[in-house]
N, C-alpha and C positions, 0 to 999 in steps of 0.2 A: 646429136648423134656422135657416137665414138668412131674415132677414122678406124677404118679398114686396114687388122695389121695383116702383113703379106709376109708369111715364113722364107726365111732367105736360103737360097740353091747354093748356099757354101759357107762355110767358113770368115771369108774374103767380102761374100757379100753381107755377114752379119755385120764385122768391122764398121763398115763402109755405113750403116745403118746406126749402129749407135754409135758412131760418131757424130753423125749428124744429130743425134737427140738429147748430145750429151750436155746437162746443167752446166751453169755458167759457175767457175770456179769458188764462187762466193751463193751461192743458189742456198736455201735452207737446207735442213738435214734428210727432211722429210722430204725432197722434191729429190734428192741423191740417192737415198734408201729406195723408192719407187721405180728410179734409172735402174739400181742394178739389180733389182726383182723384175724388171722387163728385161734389163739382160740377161739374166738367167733362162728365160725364157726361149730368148731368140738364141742362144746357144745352146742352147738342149735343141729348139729346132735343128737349127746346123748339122748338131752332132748325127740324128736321125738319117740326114740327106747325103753330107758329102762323107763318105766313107772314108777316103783315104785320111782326112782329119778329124776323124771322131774322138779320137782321144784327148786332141787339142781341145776339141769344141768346148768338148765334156768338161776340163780343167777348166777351163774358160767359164761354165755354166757355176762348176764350185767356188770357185771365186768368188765369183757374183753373189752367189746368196752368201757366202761368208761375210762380204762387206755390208752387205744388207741386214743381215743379225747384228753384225757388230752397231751400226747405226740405230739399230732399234733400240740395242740393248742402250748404248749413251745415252737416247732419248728418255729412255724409264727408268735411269740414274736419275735425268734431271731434272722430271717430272716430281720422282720423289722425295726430291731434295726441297724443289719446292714445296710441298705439301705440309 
């Protein structure tokens, strides 16, 4: 069973969340690309909730999936290379 995610009531508490879930600085590519597509996630939640930081949130959410593309996109570089 997948844990129960709980959208976070700010900004502050998204932080606070993927910090805690954050891969280990050597972790695969693929286990980093998946962190910051959940963080995109939980910052979009954010953005929704705490108003006064939505625009942060928001930034915060683009981010994320930018490094998540860029991740992807290396992986199917390297896939292709081997092929």
């Amino acid at each position: 069973m997948a844990p129960q995610r709980v959208a976070p009531s700010s900004l502050f508490d998204a932080h606070e969340e993927l910090w805690r879930r954050r891969p280990s600085h050597d972790a695969a590519p693929a286990e980093w690309m998946a962190f910051h597509r959940r963080s995109a996630e939980v910052y979009a939640a954010a953005a929704k909730v705490d108003v006064p930081n939505r625009g942060e949130a928001s930034q915060y959410a683009a981010f994320a999936i930018r490094r998540a593309r860029e991740i992807e996109h290396r992986l199917a570089l390297t896939l292709d290379c081997e092929a």
